[in-house]
N, C-alpha and C positions, 0 to 999 in steps of 0.2 A: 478563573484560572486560565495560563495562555500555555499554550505549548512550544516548547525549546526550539521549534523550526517552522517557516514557514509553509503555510498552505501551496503558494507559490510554488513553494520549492520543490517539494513532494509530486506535486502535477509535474515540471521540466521534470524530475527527473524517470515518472514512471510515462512517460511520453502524453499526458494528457495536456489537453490543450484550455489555457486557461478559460476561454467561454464557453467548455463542456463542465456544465455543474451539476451533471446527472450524480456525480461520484462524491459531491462535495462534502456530506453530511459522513459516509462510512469514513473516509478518508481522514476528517475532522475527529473521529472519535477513535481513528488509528493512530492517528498523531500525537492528542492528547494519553493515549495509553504506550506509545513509547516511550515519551517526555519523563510518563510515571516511572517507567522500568530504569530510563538513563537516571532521572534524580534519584531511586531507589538503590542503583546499583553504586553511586557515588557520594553512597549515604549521606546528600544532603537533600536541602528544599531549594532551587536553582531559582525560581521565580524572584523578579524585585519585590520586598516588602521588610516595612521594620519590624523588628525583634527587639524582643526583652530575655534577656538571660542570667542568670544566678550562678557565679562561682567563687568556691571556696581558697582561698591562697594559704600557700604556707609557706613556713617564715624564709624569707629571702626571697620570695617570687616576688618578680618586676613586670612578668609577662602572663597574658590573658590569652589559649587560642579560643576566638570564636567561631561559634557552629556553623555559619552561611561567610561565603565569601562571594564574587569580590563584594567590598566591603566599600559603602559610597557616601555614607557619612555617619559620626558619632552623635547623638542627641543628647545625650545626656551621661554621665558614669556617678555611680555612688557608692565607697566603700566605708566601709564599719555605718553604714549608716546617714552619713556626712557626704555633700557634694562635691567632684572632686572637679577644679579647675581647670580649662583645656589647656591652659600651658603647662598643669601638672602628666599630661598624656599626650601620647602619639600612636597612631595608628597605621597599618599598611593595608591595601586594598587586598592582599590574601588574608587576613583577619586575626594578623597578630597584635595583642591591647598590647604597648609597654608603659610602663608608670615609670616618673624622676625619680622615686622613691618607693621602696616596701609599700604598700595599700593595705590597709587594714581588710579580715574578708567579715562577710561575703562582700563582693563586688558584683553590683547590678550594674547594665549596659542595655542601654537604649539605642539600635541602631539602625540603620539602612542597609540588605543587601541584595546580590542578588542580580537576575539578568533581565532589564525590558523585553515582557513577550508580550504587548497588549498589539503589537503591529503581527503575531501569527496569522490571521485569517485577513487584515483590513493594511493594504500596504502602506494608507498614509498615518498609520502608528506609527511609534515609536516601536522598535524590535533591535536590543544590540548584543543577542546570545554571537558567542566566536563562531566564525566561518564553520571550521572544525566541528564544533562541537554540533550544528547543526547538522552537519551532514551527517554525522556518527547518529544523528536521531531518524534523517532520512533513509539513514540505510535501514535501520532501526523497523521502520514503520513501512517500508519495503519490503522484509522479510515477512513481515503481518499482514502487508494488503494481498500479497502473491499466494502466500497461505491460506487465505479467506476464499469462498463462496465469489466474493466481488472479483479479486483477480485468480480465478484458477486455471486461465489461462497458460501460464507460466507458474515453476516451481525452483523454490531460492533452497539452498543447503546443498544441493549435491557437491560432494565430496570427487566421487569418482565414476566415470563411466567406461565399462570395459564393453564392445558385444562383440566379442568374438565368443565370449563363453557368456555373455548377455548378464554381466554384473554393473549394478548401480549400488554407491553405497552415500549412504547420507550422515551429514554432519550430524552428533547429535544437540537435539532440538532442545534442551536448554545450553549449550555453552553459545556464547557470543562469540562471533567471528573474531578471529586474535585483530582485525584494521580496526574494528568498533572498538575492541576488548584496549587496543593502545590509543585512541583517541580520549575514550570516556575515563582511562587510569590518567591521565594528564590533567581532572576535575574532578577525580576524587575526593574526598578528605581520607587522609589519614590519618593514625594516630602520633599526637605531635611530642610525646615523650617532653613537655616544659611543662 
């Protein structure tokens, strides 16, 4: 499994320098447990990998949404049983199936989706998660290194600091910062009411 951001990235941005690798391995499993939280929170699985899926149509449905997007190639569709032709479908890379015609159900789909994270930790992978959405993971796994043992140096949440009457108040520690909270609802999945 690769994580939605780079290694790299993480190091620029909490000031460490790439041939300090003292931090590598904590930082490594802070990343991959972001990664978990942003795919969790955007109820899907982000990683490239093909799937197989099973949905049911009814009468008049021309359209499939599937579970992962984007969506990078079709391998196979079969409905009522029967192989369905690629010129009887068409697809878009957010992961709407459309059929020329009604599809008999169930419809099974074979396909590809999903973000290249095999370049997270090794820069001459392949890695093509959106700008955006990395960074939303870097801030992500920023709030967790800062929180940690490893960085406690520094503390990420304050909300507010008053000292004249010596108040600090802190965000609370499960809501996502609303900059993460609008990047990560832009990869969502929602519900597609088709």
């Amino acid at each position: 499994m690769g994580a939605l951001a780079r290694l790299s990235r993480l190091k620029a941005f909490l000031g460490i320098p790439t041939t300090d690798t003292t931090k590598d391995e904590e930082l490594k499993k802070i990343l991959l447990s972001a990664s978990a939280f942003a795919s969790s929170y955007c109820r899907r699985q982000m990683e490239k990998m093909q799937r197989v899926e099973e949905h049911r149509t009814s009468e008049g449905q021309k359209r499939i949404v599937l579970e992962a997007f984007p969506v990078i190639s079709v391998a196979r569709v079969v409905a009522g049983g029967e192989a369905v032709s690629e010129a009887d479908y068409w697809f878009t890379e957010e992961g709407i199936l459309t059929f020329a015609e009604e599809p008999p159900s169930p419809v099974q789909v074979t396909y590809t989706a999903g973000y290249e994270t095999s370049g997270w930790v090794d820069e001459n992978q392949p890695f093509d998660v959106p700008a955006e959405l990395e960074q939303a993971v870097v801030l992500l796994a920023t709030s967790d290194y800062r929180d940690s043992e490893a960085g406690s140096e520094a503390r990420w949440g304050i909300e507010r600091k008053t000292w004249a009457s010596f108040q600090v108040e802190y965000a609370h520690p499960d809501e996502i910062p609303p900059k993460i909270r609008e990047i990560l609802d832009r990869y969502r999945r929602w519900d597609s009411g088709l």
